[in-house]
LUMKE-545075 format. One record per residue (C-alpha): x, y, z; residue in one letter; residue number from 1. Coordinates in pm, whole numbers. Example, Ala and Ser with C-alpha at 12.3 -4.5 7.8 and 13.67 -1.06 7.14 Angstrom:
xx,yy,zz,resn,resi
1230,-450,780,A,1
1367,-106,714,S,2
***
This chain:
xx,yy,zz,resn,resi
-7447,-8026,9814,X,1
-7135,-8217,9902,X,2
-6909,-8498,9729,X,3
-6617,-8640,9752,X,4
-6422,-8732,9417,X,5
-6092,-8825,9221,X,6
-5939,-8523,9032,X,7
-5851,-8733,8754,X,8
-6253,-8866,8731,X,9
-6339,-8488,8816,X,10
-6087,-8339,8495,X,11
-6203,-8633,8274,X,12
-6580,-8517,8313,X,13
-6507,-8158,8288,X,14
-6327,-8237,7971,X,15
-6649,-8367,7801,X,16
-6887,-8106,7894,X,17
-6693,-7777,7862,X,18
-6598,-7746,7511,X,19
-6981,-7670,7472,X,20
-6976,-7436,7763,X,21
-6781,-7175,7658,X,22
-6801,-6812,7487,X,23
-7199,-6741,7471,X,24
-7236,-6388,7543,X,25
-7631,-6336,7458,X,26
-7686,-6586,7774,X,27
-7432,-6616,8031,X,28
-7574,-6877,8241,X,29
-7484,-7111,7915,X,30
-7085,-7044,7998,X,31
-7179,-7231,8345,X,32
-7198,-7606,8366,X,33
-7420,-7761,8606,X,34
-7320,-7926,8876,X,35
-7608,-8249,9077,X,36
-7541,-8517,9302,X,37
-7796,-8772,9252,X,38
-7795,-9167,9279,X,39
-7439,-9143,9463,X,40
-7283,-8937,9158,X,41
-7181,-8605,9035,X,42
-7359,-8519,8739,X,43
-7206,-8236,8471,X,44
-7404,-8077,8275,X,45
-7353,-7804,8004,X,46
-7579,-7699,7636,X,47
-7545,-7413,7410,X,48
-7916,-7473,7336,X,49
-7904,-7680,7009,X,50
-7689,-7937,7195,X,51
-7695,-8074,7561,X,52
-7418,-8291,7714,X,53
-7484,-8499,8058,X,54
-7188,-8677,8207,X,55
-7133,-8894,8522,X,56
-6830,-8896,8762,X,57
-6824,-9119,9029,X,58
-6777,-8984,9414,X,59
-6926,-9037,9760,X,60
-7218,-8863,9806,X,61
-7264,-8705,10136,X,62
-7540,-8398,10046,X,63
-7766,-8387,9767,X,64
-7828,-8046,9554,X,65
-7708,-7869,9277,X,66
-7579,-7547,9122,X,67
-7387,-7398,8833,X,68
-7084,-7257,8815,X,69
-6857,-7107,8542,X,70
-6684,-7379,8361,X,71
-6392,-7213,8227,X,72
-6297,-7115,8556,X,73
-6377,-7487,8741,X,74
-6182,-7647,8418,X,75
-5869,-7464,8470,X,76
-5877,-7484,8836,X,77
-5927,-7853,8865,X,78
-5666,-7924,8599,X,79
-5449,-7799,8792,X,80
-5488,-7977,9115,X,81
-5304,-8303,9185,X,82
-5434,-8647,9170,X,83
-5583,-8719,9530,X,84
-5979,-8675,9642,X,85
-6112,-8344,9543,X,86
-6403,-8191,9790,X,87
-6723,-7987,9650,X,88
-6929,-7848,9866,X,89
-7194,-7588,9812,X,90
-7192,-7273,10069,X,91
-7455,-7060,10041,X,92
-7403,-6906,9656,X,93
-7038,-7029,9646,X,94
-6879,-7393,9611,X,95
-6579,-7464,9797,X,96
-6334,-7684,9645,X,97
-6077,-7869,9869,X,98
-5767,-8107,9767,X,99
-5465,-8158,9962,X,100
-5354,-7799,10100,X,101
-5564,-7586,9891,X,102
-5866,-7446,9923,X,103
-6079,-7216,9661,X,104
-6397,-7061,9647,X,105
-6549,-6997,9324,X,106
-6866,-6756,9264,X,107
-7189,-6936,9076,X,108
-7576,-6888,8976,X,109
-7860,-7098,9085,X,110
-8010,-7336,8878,X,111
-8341,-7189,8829,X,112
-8191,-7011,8524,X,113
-7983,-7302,8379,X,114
-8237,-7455,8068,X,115
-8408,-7781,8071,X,116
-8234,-8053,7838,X,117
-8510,-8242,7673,X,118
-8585,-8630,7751,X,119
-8599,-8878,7435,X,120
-8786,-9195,7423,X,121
-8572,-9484,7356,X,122
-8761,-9647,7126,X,123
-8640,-9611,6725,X,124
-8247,-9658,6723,X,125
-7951,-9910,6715,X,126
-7648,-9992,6912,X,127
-7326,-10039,6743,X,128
-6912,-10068,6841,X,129
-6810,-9728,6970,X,130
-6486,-9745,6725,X,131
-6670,-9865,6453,X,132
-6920,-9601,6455,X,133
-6638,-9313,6475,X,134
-6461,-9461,6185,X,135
-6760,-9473,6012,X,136
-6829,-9078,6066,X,137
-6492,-9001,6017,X,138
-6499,-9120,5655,X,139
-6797,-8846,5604,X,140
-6782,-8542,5826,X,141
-6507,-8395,5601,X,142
-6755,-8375,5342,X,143
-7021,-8173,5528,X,144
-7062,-7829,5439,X,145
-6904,-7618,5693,X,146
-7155,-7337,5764,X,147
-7546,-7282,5813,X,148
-7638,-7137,5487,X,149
-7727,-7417,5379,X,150
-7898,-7585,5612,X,151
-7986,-7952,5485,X,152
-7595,-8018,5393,X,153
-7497,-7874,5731,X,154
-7493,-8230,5865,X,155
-7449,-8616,5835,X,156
-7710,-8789,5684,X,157
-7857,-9080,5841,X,158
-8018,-9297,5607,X,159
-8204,-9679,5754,X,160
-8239,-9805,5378,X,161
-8557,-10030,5543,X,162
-8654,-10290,5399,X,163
-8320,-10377,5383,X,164
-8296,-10501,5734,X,165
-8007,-10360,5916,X,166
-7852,-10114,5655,X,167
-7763,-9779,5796,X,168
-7590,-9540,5531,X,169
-7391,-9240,5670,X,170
-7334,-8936,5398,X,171
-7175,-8633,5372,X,172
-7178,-8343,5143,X,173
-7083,-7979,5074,X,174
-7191,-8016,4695,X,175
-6794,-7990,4562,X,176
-6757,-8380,4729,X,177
-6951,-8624,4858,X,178
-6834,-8922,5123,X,179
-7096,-9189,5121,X,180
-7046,-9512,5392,X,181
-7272,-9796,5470,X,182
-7308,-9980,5739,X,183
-7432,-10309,5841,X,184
-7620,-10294,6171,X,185
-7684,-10610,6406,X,186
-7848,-10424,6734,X,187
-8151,-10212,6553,X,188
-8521,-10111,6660,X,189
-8604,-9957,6321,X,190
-8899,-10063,6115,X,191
-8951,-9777,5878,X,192
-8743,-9606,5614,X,193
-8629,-9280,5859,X,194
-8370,-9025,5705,X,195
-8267,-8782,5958,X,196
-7984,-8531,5944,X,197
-7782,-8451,6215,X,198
-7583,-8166,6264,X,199
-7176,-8099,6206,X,200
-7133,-7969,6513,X,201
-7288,-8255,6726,X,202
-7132,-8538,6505,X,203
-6806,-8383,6609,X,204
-6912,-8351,6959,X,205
-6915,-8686,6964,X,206
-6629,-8740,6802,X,207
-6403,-8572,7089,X,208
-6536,-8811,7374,X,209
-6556,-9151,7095,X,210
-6227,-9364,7213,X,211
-6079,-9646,7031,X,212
-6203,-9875,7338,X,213
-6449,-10176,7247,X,214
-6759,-10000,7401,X,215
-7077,-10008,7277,X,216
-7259,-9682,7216,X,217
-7627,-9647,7178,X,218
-7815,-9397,6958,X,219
-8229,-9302,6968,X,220
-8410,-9043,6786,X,221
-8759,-8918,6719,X,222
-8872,-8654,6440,X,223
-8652,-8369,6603,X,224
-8379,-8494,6830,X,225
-8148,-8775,6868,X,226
-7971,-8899,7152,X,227
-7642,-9038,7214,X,228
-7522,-9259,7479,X,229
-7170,-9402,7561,X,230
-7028,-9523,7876,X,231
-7151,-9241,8132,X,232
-7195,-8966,7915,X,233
-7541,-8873,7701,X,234
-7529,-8638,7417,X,235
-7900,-8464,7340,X,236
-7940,-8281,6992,X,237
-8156,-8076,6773,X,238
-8177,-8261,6425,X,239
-8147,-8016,6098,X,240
-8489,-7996,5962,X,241
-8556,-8008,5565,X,242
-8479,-8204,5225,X,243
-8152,-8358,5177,X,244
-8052,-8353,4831,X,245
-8120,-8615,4591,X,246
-7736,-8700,4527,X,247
-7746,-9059,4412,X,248
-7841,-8930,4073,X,249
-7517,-8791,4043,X,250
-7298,-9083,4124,X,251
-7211,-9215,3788,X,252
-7338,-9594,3684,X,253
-7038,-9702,3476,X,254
-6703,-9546,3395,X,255
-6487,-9516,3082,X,256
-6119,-9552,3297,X,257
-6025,-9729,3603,X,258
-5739,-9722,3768,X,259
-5666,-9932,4072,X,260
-5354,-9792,4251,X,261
-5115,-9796,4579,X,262
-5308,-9532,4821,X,263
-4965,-9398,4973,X,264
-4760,-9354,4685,X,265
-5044,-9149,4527,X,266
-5062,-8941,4813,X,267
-4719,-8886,4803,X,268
-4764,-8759,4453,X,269
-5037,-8560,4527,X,270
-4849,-8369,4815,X,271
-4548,-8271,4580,X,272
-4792,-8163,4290,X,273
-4991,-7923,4582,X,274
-4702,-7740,4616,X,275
-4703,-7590,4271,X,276
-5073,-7567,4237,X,277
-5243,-7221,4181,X,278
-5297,-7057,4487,X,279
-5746,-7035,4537,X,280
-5734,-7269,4260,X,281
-5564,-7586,4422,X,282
-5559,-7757,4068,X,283
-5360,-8022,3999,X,284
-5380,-8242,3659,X,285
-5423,-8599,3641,X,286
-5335,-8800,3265,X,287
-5420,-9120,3256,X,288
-5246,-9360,3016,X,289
-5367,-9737,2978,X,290
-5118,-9841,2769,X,291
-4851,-9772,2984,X,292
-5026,-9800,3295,X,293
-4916,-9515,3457,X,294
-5088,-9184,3600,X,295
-4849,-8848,3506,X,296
-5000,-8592,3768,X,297
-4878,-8226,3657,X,298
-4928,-7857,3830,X,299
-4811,-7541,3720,X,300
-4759,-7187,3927,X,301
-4626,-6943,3702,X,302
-4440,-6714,4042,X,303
-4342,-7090,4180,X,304
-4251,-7315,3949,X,305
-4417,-7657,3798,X,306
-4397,-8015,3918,X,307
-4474,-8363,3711,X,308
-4443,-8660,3833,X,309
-4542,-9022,3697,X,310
-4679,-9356,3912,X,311
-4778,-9701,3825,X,312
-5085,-9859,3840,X,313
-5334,-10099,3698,X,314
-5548,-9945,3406,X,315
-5828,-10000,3251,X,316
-6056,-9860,2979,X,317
-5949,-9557,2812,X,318
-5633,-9266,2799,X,319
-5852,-8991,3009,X,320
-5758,-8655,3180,X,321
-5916,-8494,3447,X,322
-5830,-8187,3715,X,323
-5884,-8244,4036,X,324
-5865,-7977,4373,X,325
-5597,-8157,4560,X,326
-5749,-8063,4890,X,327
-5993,-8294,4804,X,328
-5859,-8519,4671,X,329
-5669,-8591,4934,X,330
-5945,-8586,5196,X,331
-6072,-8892,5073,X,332
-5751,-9091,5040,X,333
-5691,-9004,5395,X,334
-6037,-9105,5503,X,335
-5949,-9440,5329,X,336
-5762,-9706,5553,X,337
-5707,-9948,5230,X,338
-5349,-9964,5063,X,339
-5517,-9978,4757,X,340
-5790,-9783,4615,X,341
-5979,-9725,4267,X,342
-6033,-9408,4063,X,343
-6270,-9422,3838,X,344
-6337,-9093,3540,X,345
-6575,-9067,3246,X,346
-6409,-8713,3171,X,347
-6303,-8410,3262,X,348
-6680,-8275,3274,X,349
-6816,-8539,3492,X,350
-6737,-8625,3879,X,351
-6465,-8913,4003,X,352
-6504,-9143,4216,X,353
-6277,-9332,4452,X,354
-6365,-9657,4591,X,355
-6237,-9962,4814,X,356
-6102,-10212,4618,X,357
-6232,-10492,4788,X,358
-6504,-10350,4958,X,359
-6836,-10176,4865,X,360
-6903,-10027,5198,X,361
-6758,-9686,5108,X,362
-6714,-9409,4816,X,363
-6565,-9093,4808,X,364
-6696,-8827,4511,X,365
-6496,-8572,4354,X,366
-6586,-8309,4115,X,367
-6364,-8185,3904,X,368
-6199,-7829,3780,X,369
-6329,-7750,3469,X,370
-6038,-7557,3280,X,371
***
């Protein structure tokens, strides 16, 4: 094997596949990425077995092969080199890097030992604006819960609401919140009503290589895995098997107050009142009052202090108190790109909800601290 490449190209590449490479200690050859020329390109490879990442860089080709070699070691090395035409060539059991003045040897394995990452059909999935669709997952992946114990929250769902042509809904849940977003698809091979659930840690994956450039990424799945393509890089994952909760039985039907208010200020608010909050607790109080159309928000820590502030907004329906976690709270206001948003309570028992004022595309559900 031998190619000739940028170190910039080189660096970007490495940058996408090592993050998965890294600290497996059950199977070393996963800490190595995989290095093959083929069709005049360098092609990276790394997978911690649930998820497999294939990038391309572009170089001259002047001997096929392959190999793997530690990536922590070829990351750091190459990030270091200046910008001019790197060299890879494959000695024996070693690859020789040139650039410049330098020259390094680094140690690998063979690739008999490096595991297979599955092909998927491209046949059921949709194509979609690269920045659109990270948006889009932004406004959920907060929500997800955060470890495996629960397996069927452990990940984004991916809902096609067929018949309704073209209608993708993304949610998120750790059963304290709940971050629903829909989206309407125009690029879609989907004829069926498919819910699949895709794991946290491959939705954020994808996140890290997602840029705010106008690409176009496209996504496939079958009954197990899903497959993600943008610009030269493919990302292969395991889907979570099982059930994902009912939730839209939760999601209240009507409300008793609404409040539609400025997204910033409230934050603002929020902020100050999370310094006084209980410590575990994170409680702060909302009071709603119609009359006067303001919100007082309140928090109390008997070793720090206490902190009340009022806002203005528009009201509707009834005077209403509720307690909120701040953290959460304020997760969904930040996932919110609106300078207006509405809150809407039935009581102190039952969850909020925040919503886009002029836009149904997105919710954000909050349950609340019941003193």
């Amino acid at each position: 094997m031998k190619i000739t490449c940028l170190q910039e190209n080189l660096n970007n590449g490495l940058f996408i596949v090592n993050h998965l490479a890294t600290g497996n200690t059950t199977l070393p050859i996963l800490n190595n990425i995989l290095l093959k020329t083929e069709k005049g390109n360098l092609t990276l490879t790394s997978t911690n077995l649930e998820i497999g990442i294939h990038t391309q860089v572009r170089g001259k080709v002047e001997k096929e092969g392959s190999f793997t070699i530690p990536s922590q070691i070829l990351n750091n090395y190459i990030n270091l080199l200046p910008k001019d035409q790197v060299i890879l060539e494959l000695v024996e059991n070693e690859l020789i890097v040139k650039c410049k003045n330098s020259k390094t040897k680094i140690k690998g394995i063979s690739v008999e030992d490096f595991p297979l990452i599955p092909k998927i059909e491209k046949r059921n999935g949709f194509k979609i604006k690269a920045i659109d669709f990270k948006k889009a997952l932004q406004q959920v992946i907060f929500s997800v819960y955060q470890d495996e114990s629960r397996p069927e929250i452990s990940g984004v769902l991916f809902n096609f609401n067929y018949p309704q042509i073209g209608k993708l809904t993304l949610t998120g849940t750790d059963s304290y919140r709940l971050s629903e977003k829909n989206i309407d698809l125009k690029e879609f091979n989907i004829k069926e009503n498919i819910k699949i659930i895709v794991p946290r840690n491959t939705i954020q994956e994808l996140l890290r290589i997602l840029t705010q450039e106008n690409e176009i990424i496209e996504i496939y799945f079958t009954e197990n895995q899903i497959l993600f393509i943008y610009k030269e890089t493919e990302i292969i994952s395991r889907l979570i098997s099982g059930q994902y909760p009912d939730y839209q039985q939760i999601i209240p039907e009507n409300h008793k107050t609404k409040v539609l208010i400025n997204k910033n200020n409230f934050i603002k608010v929020i902020k100050g009142a999370s310094i006084f909050s209980q410590s575990g607790i994170n409680d702060i109080n909302l009071e709603i009052l119609p009359k006067d159309n303001k919100i007082i928000i309140h928090s109390l820590n008997n070793q720090l202090g206490e902190y009340k502030a009022e806002i203005e907004g528009e009201i509707e329906g009834i005077e209403n108190k509720i307690v909120f976690n701040y953290k959460y709270l304020l997760d969904g206001l930040l996932g919110i790109e609106e300078d207006e948003i509405s809150l809407e309570i039935i009581n102190d028992t039952l969850p909020g909800i925040l919503r886009l004022v002029n836009n149904k595309s997105y919710l954000y559900l909050i349950m609340p601290i019941k003193q």
